[in-house]
C-alpha positions in Angstrom: 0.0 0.0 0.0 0.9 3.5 -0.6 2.2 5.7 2.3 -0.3 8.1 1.5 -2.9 5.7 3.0 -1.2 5.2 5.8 -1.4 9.4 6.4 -5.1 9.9 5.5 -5.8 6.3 8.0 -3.9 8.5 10.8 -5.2 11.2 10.5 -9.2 10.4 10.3 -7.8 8.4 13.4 -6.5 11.3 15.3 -9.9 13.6 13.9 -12.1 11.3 15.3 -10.1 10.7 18.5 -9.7 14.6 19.3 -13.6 15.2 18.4 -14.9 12.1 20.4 -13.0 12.9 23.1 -13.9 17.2 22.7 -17.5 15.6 22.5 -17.4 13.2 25.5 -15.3 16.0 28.0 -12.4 13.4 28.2 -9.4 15.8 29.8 -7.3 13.5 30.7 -4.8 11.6 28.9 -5.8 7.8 30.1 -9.1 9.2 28.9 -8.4 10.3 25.6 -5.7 6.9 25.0 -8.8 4.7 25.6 -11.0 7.0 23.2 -8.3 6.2 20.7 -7.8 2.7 21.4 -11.5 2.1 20.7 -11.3 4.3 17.3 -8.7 2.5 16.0 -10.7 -1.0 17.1 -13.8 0.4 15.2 -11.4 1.8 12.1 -9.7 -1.8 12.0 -13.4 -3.7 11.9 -14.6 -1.0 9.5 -11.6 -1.5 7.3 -12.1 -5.5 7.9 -15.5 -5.3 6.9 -15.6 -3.7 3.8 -12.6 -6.0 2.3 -14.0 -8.9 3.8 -17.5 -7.6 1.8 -15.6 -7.3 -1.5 -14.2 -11.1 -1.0 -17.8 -12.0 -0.7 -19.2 -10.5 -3.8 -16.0 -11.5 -5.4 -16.4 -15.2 -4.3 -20.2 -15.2 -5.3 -19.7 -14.0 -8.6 -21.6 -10.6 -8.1 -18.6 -8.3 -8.4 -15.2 -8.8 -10.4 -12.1 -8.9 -9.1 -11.2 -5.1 -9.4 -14.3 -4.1 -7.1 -11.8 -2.1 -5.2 -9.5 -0.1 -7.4 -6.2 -0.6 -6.4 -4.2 3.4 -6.5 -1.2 1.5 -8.7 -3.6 0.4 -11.3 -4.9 4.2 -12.3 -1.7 5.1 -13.3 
């Protein structure tokens, strides 16, 4: 994967993190660490669940195998 993916995963991470915990009145820093260990829980099973999705429709035959168009193949 591209590095830039890696920056725009980081951060939405560290958006959602700072607004959740802005949102919630977390102050502290043990409070806001646990409002970003549970983003980056929910990221990872978002993430999970949208390529585990594609598989799916892949291995039914509904969608082709470039459902999710890789940033290398644009070029």
């Amino acid at each position: 994967m591209s590095p830039r993916y890696y920056l725009i995963s980081t951060i939405i991470v560290i958006a959602l993190t700072l607004t959740i915990s802005f949102w919630k009145e977390k102050k502290t820093v043990k409070d806001i660490s646990i409002v970003f260990c549970q983003v980056v829980i929910l990221w990872t099973f978002l993430l999970g669940a949208v390529f585990g999705l594609t598989e799916l429709l892949v291995y039914l035959g509904i969608a082709q195998s470039g459902f999710i168009i890789q940033g290398e193949d644009l070029k």
